[in-house]
DRENMARZA-937333 format. One record per residue (C-alpha): x, y, z; chain; residue number from 1. Coordinates in steps of 0.25 Angstrom, whole numbers. Example, Ala and Ser with C-alpha at 12.3 -4.5 7.8 and 13.67 -1.06 7.14 Angstrom:
residues 2
SITE   east  north     up  cadena  num
SITE     49    -18     31       A    1
SITE     55     -4     29       A    2
END
This chain:
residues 116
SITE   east  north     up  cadena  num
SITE    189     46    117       A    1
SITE    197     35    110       A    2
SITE    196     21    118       A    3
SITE    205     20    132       A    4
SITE    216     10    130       A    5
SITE    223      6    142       A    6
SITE    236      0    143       A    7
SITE    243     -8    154       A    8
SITE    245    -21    158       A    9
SITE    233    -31    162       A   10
SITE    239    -35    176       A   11
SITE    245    -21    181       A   12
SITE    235    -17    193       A   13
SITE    236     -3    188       A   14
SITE    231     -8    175       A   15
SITE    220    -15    184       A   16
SITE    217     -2    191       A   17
SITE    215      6    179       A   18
SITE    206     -5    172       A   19
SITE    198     -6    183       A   20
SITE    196      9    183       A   21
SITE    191     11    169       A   22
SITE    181     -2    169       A   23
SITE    177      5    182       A   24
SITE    173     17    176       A   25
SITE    168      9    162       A   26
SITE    180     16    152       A   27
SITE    183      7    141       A   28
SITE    197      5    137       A   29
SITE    206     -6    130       A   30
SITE    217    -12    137       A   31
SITE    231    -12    131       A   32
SITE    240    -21    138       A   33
SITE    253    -19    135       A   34
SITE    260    -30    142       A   35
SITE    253    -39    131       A   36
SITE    249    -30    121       A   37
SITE    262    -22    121       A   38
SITE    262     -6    118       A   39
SITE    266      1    107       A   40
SITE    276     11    106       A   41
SITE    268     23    100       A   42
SITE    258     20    112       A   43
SITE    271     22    123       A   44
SITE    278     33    115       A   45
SITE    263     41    116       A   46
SITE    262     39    133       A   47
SITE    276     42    133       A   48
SITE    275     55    126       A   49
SITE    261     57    133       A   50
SITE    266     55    147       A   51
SITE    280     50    147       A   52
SITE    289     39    147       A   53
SITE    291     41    161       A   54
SITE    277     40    164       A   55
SITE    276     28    154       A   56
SITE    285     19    158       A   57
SITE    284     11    172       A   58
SITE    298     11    179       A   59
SITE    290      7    190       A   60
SITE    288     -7    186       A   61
SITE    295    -19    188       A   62
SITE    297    -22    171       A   63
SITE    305     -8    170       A   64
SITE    312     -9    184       A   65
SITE    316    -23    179       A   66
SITE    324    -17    167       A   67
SITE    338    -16    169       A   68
SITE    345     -2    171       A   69
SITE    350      4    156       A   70
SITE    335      1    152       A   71
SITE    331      9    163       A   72
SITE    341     21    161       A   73
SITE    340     33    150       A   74
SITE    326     30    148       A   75
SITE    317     38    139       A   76
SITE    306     38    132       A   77
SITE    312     29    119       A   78
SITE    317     20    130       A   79
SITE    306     18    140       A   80
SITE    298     16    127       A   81
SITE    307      6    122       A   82
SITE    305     -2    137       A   83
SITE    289      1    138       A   84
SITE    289     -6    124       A   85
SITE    295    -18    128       A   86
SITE    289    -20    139       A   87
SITE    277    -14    141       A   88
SITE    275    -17    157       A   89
SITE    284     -5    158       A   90
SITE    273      5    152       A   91
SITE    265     12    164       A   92
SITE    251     10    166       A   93
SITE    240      9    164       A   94
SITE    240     18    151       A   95
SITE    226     24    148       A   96
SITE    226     28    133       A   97
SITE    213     38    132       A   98
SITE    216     43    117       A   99
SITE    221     56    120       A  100
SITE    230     52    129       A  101
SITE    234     43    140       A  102
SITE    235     41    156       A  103
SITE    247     34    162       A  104
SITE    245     25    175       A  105
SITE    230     23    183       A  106
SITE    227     35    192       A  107
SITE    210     34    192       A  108
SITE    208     49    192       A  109
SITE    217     50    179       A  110
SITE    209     40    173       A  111
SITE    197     46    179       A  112
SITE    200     59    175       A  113
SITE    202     55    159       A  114
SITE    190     46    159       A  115
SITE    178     51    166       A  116
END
């Protein structure tokens, strides 16, 4: 297996809960965070086609609920990238990249089941 990177932001408690469940468990990963590393497009266009966009992108959180309303409407995958691009807080996370493919979100038996 190809080292685990995981990408988030350092202060999400998500993100926290995620860490703390593979240092738990001893897997080694590299942090990526994209609120002050940034994320490139080919990583967001691969998550979007592997899971997409609508999964990808958080309208739940405040920097997306924040926008105004014609960049919320006709939204697709160009355009969510577009605004995941510029402002990587709007990215779900924790994303866990294990090579060959990725998991969205922290849920401890999905992570569980991909890593033990």
């Amino acid at each position: 297996m190809s080292a685990i990177r995981l990408y988030g932001i350092k202060a999400c408690d998500t993100m926290k809960k995620a860490r703390s469940w593979l240092d738990e468990k001893g897997v080694a990963y590299d942090f990526h965070d994209y609120k002050s590393v940034g994320i490139d497009r080919e990583s967001l266009a691969k998550w979007c086609v592997e899971h997409g966009w609508e999964v990808i992108l958080n309208r739940a959180g405040t920097t997306f609920r924040k926008l105004d309303d014609t960049q919320k409407a006709d939204l697709d995958q160009a355009k969510a990238i577009e605004l995941m691009l510029a402002q990587p807080s709007m990215i779900k996370r924790p994303v866990l990249d294990l090579g060959e493919r990725t998991l969205v979100g922290f849920k401890p038996d999905a992570y569980a089941a991909a890593l033990e």
